[in-house]
N, C-alpha and C positions, 0 to 999 in steps of 0.2 A: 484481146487481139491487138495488131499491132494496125493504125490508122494510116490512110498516106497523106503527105505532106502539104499543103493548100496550092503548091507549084506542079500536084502529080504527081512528084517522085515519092518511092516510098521511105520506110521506117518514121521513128517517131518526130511526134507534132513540137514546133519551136513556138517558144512565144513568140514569134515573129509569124508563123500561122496561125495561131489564135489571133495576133492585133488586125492581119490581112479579113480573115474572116468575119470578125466585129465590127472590121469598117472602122480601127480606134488605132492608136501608137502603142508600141510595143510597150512604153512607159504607164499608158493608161492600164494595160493589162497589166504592168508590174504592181501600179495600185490599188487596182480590185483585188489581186490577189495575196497582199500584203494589207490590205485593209490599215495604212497608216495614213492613209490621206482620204480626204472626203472627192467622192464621184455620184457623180447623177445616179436617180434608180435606174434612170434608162440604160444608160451607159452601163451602169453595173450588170444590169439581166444582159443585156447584148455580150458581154462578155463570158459568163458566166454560160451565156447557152454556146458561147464559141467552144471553153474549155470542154464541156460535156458532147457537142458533136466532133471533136477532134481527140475526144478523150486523153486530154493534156493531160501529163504531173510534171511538175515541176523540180527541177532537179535540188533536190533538197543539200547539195554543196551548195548550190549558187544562192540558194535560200536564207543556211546559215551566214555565207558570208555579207548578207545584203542586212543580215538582223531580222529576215520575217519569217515567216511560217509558224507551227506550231513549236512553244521553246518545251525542250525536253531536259528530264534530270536522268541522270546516272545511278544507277543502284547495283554496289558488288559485292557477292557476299561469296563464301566459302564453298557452300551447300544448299540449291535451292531445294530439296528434298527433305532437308531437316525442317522439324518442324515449327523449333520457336523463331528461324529463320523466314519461314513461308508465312508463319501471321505476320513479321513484321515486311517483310513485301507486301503483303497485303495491305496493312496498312499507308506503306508508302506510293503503294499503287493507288487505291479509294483515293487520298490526301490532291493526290496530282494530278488526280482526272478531275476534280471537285473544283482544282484550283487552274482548269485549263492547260496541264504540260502533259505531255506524254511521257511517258517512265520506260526507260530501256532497261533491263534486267541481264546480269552478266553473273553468270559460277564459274567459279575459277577452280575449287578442287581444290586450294591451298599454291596453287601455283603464282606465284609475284609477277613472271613477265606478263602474262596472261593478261592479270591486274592491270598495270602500266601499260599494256598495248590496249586497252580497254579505253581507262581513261585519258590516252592521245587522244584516240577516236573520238569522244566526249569532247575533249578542249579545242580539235577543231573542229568540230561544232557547232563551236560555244553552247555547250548547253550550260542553262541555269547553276546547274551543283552536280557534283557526283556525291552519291553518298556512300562510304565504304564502312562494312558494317559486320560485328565480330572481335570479337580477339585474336589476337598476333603477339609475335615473337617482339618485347617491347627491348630493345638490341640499338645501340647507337648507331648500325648500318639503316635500321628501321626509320629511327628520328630522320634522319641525314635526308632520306631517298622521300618518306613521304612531305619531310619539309619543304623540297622541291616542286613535287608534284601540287602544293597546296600554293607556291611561290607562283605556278606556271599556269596554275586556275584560274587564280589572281588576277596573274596578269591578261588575260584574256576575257575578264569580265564576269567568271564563274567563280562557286567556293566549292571548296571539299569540307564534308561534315561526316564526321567518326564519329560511327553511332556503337559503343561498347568498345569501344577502343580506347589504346592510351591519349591521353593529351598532349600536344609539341609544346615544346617552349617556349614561354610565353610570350602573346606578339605576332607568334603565329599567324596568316590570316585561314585559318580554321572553325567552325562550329564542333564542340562537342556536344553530344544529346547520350547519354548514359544512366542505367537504375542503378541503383545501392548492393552493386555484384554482394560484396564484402558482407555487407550490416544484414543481408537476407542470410546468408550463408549463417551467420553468427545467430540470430532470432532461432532459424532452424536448428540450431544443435543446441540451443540452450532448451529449447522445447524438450529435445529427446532425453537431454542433463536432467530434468527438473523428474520424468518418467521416473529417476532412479538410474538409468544407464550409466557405466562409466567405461566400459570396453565398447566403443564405438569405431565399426571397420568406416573404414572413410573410402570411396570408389573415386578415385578424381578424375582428371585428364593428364593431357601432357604438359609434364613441370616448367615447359617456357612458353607455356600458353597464360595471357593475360588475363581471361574468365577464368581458367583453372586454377590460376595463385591466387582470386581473391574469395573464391567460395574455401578453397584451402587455409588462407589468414584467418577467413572467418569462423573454421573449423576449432582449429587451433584457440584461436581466442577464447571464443565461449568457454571452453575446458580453461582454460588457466583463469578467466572471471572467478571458477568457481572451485582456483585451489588445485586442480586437476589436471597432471602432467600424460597429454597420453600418447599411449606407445606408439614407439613409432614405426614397429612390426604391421599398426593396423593401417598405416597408409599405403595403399597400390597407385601407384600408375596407369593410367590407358589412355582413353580416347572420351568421345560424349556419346557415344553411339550403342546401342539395345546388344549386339557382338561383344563389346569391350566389358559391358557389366555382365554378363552370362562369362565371360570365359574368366575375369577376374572374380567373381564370387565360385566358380569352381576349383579356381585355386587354392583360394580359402579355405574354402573347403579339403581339399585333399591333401592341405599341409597342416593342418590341424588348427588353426590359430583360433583362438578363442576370445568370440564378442557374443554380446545380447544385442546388438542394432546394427544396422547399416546406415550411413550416409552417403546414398547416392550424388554425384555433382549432376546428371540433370535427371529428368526426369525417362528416359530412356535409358540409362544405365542403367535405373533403379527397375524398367519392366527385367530387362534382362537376368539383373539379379536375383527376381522376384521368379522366375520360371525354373533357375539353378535351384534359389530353395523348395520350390515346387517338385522339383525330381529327387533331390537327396529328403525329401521325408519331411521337410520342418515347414510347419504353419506360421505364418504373419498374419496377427502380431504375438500370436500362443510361444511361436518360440525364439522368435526372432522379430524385432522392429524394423521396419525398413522406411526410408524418407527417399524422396527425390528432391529435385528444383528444376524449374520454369512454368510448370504449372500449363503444358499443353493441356488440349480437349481433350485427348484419351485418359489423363493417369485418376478422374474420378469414375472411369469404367474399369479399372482393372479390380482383382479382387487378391485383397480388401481395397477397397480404393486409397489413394495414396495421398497420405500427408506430405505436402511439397511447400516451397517458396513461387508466390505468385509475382508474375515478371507482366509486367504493360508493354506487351511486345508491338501490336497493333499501336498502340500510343506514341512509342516508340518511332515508328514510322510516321506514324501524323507528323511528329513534333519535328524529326527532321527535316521534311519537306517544307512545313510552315517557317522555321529557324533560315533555313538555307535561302528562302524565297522572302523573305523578311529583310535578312542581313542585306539583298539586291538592291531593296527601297533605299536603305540605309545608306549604306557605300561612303560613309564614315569614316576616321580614326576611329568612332568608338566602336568599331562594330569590327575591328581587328581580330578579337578572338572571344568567345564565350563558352561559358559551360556550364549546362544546365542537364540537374541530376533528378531523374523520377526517384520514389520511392518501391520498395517489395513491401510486402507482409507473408505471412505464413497462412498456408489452408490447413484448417488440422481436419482431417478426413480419419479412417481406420485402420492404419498401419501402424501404429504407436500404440502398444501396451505398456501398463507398469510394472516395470521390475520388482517382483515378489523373490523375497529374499526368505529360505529358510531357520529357523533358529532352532541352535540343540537343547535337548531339556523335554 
């Protein structure tokens, strides 16, 4: 409810009714409540019992621009519904609470203004860091705009930290925190290569997506390590999403193309895929292999449960938090740009059979 004012009138209480009521200056309750200067215990409880029978808050603009209250970080991602997305909030949440900031959480859905009216909000603030998290369109309007917003961070005393995004230019004043998109991608199909496979349908995303072209390079690669050009009938297009792999493995299907494996790009394309060969009649890994990557909680419940690429998504969020909140101490030339890269590994679970090959005779 709304308190009346220390003068009788109503609506909400000023710190100038809290200092009336404590019997203290408006400036002493500025430092009880900003806890940057030392006050008596007396003085502090008197004050503190002002805030709670006037049921003060403080107007968190005048907060920011004073530098006190509790500092907060920025976290903006695509899709907080996805899932390697929600462990790594998670992580960046646990990280921030552990380390005293409050984490403001933003989905954008893929929209950029969205983004950018986000992170204004953030910079006057001043919060700590925003950290923007995912792959993008890596595009010289991209460089240009987020170079800016990392310039405008800057200067206000925050950083911006791209977490699985591309890197600016170096000098940047930026944190990168990203795993080994690529070298997982690559471990993963060399696995499925070594089974005997060599018609491996590859499920990707979309081709100017930055996580999409590097589990893609890594695709690729592994095949050519081992001499092996492959078709290029077997790459589709879509998205990362349980929809995109169901509708693209039925396509596959009903245009006849012919593989023994799947290589999902994550690990939800590959459920989806896994329920198309469930309808059209074929067992994994009896007749078909299937792989994913990120290695969520569910894909060692599906069945067969799912050989994937394991991704430190929760780590992931630590690390940005600790990196961004780090670089503050710093506030250096050296601490202008950094980038530091987790590793994958591969889970080999039961979705991979070996290629048993007939012979005449």
């Amino acid at each position: 409810m709304t308190r009346k004012s220390a003068d009788g009138g109503g609506g909400r209480s000023t710190i100038r009714d809290v200092a009336a009521r404590a019997g203290v200056s408006a400036a002493t309750v500025s430092r009880v409540l900003g806890g940057v200067y030392p006050v008596s215990a007396t003085t502090r409880t008197r004050v503190l019992r002002a805030v709670r029978d006037l049921d003060y808050v403080a107007d968190a603009r005048a907060k920011a621009i004073a530098g006190v209250g509790t500092p907060t970080l920025g976290f903006v991602l695509d899709d907080i519904t996805g899932p390697s997305f929600a462990l790594m909030a998670h992580g960046v949440e646990r990280e921030a609470t552990r380390l005293g900031h409050l984490c403001l959480v933003c989905s954008t859905d893929g929209d950029a203004e969205h983004e950018l009216a986000f992170i204004e909000t953030m910079r006057a603030q001043r919060a700590a860091a925003v950290i923007l998290v995912g792959g993008s369109a890596d595009t010289p309007e991209y460089r240009a705009r987020t170079g800016r917003v990392a310039d405008a961070l800057a200067a206000a005393g925050s950083r911006l930290v791209l977490c699985g995004r591309p890197p600016l230019d170096p000098g940047a004043p930026v944190s990168v925190v990203e795993y080994d998109n690529e070298g997982g991608a690559y471990a993963l199909c060399a696995h499925v290569l070594s089974r005997g496979h060599r018609r491996i349908l590859y499920l990707g995303g979309k081709p100017e997506h930055t996580t999409a072209q590097g589990r893609e390079r890594g695709y690729l690669a592994a095949h050519r390590a081992r001499g092996v050009e492959p078709d290029p009938v077997l790459r589709l297009a879509g998205d990362f999403t349980r929809d995109s792999g169901y509708r693209s493995m039925r396509r596959a299907l009903e245009v006849g193309l012919e593989f023994t494996a799947v290589m999902a790009a994550t690990d939800m394309v590959a459920a989806g895929a896994l329920t198309a060969l469930h309808e059209a009649g074929l067992a994994v890994p009896g007749d078909i292999s299937l792989v994913g990557y990120d290695d969520i909680p569910f894909a060692r419940d599906l069945h067969p449960a799912l050989t994937t690429v394991h991704v430190p998504y929760e780590e992931l969020g630590r690390l940005a938090v600790r990196t961004a909140l780090e670089w503050g101490r710093k506030r250096g030339p050296e601490a202008s740009d950094e980038h530091l890269l987790l590793g994958t590994h591969v889970v080999v679970r039961d979705s991979v059979g070996a290629l048993v090959t007939s012979s005449a005779g």
